[in-house]
N, C-alpha and C positions, 0 to 999 in steps of 0.2 A: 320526275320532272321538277326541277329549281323552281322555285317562287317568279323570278326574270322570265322562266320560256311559259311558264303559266297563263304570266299579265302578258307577255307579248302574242301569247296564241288569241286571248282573249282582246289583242285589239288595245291593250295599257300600256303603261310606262312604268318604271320603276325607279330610282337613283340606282345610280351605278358606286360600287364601292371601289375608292385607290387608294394608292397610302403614298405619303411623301418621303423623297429621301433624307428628309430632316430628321423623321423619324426615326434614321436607323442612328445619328450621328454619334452615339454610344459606342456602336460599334466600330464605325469607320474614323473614331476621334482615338481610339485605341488598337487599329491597326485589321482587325478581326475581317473589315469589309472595305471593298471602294466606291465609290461612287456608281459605278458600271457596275459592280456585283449587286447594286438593288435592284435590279432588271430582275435578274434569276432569283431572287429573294422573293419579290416579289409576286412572280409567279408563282411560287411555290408554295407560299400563302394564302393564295387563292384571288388577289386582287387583278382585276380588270384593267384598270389603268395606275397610272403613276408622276408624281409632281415631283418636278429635279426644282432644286435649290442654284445660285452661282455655282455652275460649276469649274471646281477646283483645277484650275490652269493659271500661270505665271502673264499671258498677253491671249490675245482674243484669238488668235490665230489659233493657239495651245486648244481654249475653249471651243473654238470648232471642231477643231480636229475630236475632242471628246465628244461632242455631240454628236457628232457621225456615227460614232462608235457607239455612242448608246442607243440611239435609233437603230441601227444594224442588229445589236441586242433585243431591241425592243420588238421589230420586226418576226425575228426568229421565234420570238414565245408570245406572241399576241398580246402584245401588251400596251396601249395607248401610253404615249406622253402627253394627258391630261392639260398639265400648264407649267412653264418655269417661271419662276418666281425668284426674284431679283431684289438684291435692296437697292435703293435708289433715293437721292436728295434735291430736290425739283426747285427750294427754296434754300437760294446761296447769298444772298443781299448785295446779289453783281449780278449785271445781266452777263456777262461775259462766261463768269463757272457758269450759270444755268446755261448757257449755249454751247460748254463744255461738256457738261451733263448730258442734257440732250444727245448730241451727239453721243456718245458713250452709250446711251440706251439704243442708239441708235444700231451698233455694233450688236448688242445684246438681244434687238430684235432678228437681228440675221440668226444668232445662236439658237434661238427658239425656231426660226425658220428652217434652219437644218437638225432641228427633235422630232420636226412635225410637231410642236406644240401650236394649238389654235387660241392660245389664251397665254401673255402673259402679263404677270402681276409684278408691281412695282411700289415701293414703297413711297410715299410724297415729301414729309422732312423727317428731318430727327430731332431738331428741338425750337425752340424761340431764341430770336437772336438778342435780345434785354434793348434793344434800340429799333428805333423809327420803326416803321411797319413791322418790324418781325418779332414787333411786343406783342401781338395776339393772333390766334389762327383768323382771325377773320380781315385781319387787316394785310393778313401775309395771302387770304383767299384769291384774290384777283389774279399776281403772279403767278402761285401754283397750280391756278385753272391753265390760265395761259399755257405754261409748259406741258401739263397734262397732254392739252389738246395737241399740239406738235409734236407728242410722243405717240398720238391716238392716231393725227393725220399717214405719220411712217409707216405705224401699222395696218394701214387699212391698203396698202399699195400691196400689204402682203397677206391679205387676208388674214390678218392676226386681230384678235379682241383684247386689249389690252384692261388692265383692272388695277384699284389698289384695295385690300383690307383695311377694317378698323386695326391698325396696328402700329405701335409706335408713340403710346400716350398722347400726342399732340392730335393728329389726325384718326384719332382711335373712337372718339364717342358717335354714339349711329346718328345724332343730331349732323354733329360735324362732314362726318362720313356724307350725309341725304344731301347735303347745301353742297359738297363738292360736286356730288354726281349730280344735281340739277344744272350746274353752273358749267360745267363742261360741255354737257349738250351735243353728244358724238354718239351716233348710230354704234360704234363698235366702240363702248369704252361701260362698262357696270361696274358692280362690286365684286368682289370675293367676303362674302359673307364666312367671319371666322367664329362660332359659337362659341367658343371660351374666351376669347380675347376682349371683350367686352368689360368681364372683371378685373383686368387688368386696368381700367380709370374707374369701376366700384360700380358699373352700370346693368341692372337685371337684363339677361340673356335673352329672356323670352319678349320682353320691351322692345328692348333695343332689333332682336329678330324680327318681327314682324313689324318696325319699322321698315326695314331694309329689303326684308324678302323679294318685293317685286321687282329690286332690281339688280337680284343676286345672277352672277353668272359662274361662281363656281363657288364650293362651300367649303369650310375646313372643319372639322370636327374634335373638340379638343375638351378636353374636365381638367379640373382644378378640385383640389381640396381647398377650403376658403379657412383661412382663422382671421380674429379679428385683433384689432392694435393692442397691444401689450399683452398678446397671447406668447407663449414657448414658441420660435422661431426655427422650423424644421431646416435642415441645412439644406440647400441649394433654394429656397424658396423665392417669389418674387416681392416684391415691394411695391401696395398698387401707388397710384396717384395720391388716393389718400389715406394712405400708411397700413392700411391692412395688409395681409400675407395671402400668399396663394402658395400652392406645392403641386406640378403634375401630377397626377394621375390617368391609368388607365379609363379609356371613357368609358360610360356607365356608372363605375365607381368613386366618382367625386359628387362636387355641390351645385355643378351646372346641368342645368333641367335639360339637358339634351335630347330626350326623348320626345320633350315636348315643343323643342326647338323644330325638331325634325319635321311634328306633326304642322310646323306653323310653317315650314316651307313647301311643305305638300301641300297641304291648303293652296298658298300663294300660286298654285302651279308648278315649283321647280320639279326639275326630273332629267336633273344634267346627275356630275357627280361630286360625292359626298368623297374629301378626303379624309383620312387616318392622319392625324396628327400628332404625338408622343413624344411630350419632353421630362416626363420623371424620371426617377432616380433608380427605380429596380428595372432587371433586365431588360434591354429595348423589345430581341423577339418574342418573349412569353408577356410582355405587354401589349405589343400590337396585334398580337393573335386576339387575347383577350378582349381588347376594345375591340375589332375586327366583330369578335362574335353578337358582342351588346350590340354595337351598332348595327348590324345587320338584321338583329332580333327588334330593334326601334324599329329600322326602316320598313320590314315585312308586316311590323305588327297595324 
């Protein structure tokens, strides 16, 4: 009997493990897979459910039609679609693009309506605009609650929970991240609590977790190899905020305390699901099996 039929005979919960199709984009960036082939990928892997990324269509209509088609997949091998995840720019320094915007997410919540996703996530800006309010996230704060909430209102006609992650340097620190979700103030709107993303602005994983925990509604799980500034620069690496390096790795086998990340969202209560995240450099599928494994052996342990 699985560790899952154990706790649920006994009356528990457990995190559910899925994997995102970002993870595969190795494969499907060199032809190998599609976006519809993570469905059967991923069953076969063993995961439970699964996080689509935009998915790849020229007009929304396009991306409908693919979403139908991946839920029909999804349907066939038991497979949840978890949550789609979306980039998104909430802060345009026009109200007119943000009512552009809006609307546009607006479409993109239909797409997750036809995944059967109950959760999707959006990103809030991409950078500072060097003038009038959009010279600091706190002064650009007001705005991008505002639109939040109008993208949180849509969703809630469709029962969808919508979210963003610490992701994207600007809106990435969990201080940051706490003051948006207090300030939004919407029955269906949380976090997507991303565990490795945090070192991407130089900020301790397990801090910044158990800041956020309580009002995470879905997790991503992700490791990092950390070097520090004027260390040997691995190729494909990131560049944090402040100037130190990261490189993917399989989780488990990097510098983010993940295990103990995990421990600090079980604490808090979560017991939704833990995604498989994977952007390094050696094979996507003998990577994501491997983190797969670790993470499984965190979560049981």
């Amino acid at each position: 009997m699985s560790l899952r039929n154990r706790l649920e005979k006994n009356g528990g919960e457990i995190m559910k493990l899925s994997v995102s199709s970002y993870s595969y984009s190795q494969y499907i960036n060199n032809g190998k897979m599609t976006q519809l082939d993570c469905v059967l990928r991923a069953h076969e892997m063993g995961f439970e459910g699964i996080d689509f990324i935009d998915l790849f269509a020229d007009t929304l209509d396009g991306q409908k039609e693919l979403a139908k088609r991946i839920r029909e997949e999804c349907e066939k091998y038991g497979i949840v679609v978890v949550a789609y995840t979306i980039g998104a720019n909430l802060f345009n320094g026009n109200r007119d693009r943000d009512l552009r915007e809006i609307e546009r997410l607006r479409g993109q919540l239909e797409v997750a309506e036809i995944l059967g996703a109950k959760i999707m996530r959006h990103d809030i800006c991409h950078s500072l605009t060097g003038e009038g309010v959009g010279r600091s996230f706190y002064t650009m704060l007001p705005t991008i609650v505002e639109n939040v909430r109008a993208v949180a209102d849509i969703a809630a006609d469709k029962h969808i929970r919508t979210c963003t992650e610490n992701h994207g340097f600007i809106s990435q620190d969990s201080t940051r991240v706490e003051a948006l979700f207090a300030e939004v103030g919407r029955d269906n709107f949380g976090l997507l609590v991303d565990i490795g993303n945090f070192a991407c602005v130089d900020e301790d994983s397990t801090l910044a977790v158990s800041r956020l925990a309580p009002y995470a509604i879905h997790v991503h799980a992700k490791d990092f190899i950390k070097r520090r500034f004027g260390e040997a620069e691995p190729t494909g690496c990131i560049v944090t905020r402040a100037c130190n390096l990261l490189y993917g790795c399989v989780i488990g086998e990097g510098d983010i305390p993940v295990a103990q990340c995990i421990s600090i969202l079980k604490r808090a209560g979560y017991d939704g699901y833990v995604t498989v995240e994977y952007e390094g450099g050696e094979d996507c599928i003998a990577s994501i099996s491997r983190g797969r494994d670790n993470l499984r052996r965190m979560i049981e342990g």
